[in-house]
Steps between C-alpha positions, in 0.01 A plus 500: 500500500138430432397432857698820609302700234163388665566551829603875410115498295357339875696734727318825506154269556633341776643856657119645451334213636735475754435866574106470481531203752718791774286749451174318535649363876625852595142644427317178623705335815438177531235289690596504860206211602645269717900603540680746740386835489776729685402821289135514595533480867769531799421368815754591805492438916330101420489357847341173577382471909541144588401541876538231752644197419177319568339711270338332164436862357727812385427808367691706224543920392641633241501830346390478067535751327336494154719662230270401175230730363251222548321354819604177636340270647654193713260171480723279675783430714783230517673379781712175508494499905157496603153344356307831391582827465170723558520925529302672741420822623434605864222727571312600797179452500266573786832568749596182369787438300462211256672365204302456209674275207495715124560300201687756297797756583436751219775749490416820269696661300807728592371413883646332777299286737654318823440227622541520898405402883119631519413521161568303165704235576606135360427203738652216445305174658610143587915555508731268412750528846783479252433848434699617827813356377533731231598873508248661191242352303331533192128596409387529148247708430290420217344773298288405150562834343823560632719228503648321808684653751789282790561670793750456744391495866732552788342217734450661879411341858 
């Protein structure tokens, strides 16, 4: 009877600490470094060019929308099927186009950016030809401030 007597004295500490614990997640979140991030951005038509078969290159598009009230910014990209994974954007220059390599995608805030033919785009160098044998593929998308993001790639000829 003794033990039931101090767990009734204990009870309403644990329910406020308990409580304090909820309410400080709720108003706080949790640090979203380094795991999936689904809530801050959506990405939608992900298509990954693979070209001829002789081809050692691809490039990918993708439409990312940013749904966070902070800028994000992409510092890398992983890809298991080829050796590097670079983004670049096309511009003409002089009646030229050429493709000149960025090392960040920064996505602002409530925007959308896409990444397509002629402009920003992902190029994916030195393929692994195992990569035709497959239907989709995956790219992550590595962002410090924002957590990382997989993508699923519908792989085209």
């Amino acid at each position: 009877m003794i033990i039931q007597k101090d767990w009734d004295k204990q009870m309403p500490q644990n329910n406020a600490f308990l409580t304090f614990v909820l309410i400080f997640f709720i108003a706080f979140g949790v640090n979203k470094k380094g795991i999936q991030s689904e809530q801050v951005w959506s990405f939608s038509n992900a298509v990954l060019k693979l070209g001829p078969p002789s081809s050692k290159m691809a490039s990918a598009y993708v439409d990312i929308s940013n749904h966070s009230d902070s800028d994000c910014i992409v510092d890398k990209f992983s890809f298991a099927y080829s050796q590097r994974v670079e983004l670049h954007e096309s511009m003409l220059h002089m009646d030229m186009m050429k493709m000149r390599v960025n090392k960040n995608l920064v996505v602002l805030a409530k925007q959308e950016i896409k990444l397509e033919p002629l402009g920003k785009h992902l190029m994916l160098i030195e393929l692994d030809p195992l990569i035709r044998e497959t239907p989709s593929s995956k790219i992550i998308f590595h962002s410090e401030n924002c957590g990382n993001f997989d993508v699923d790639f519908k792989n085209e000829n």
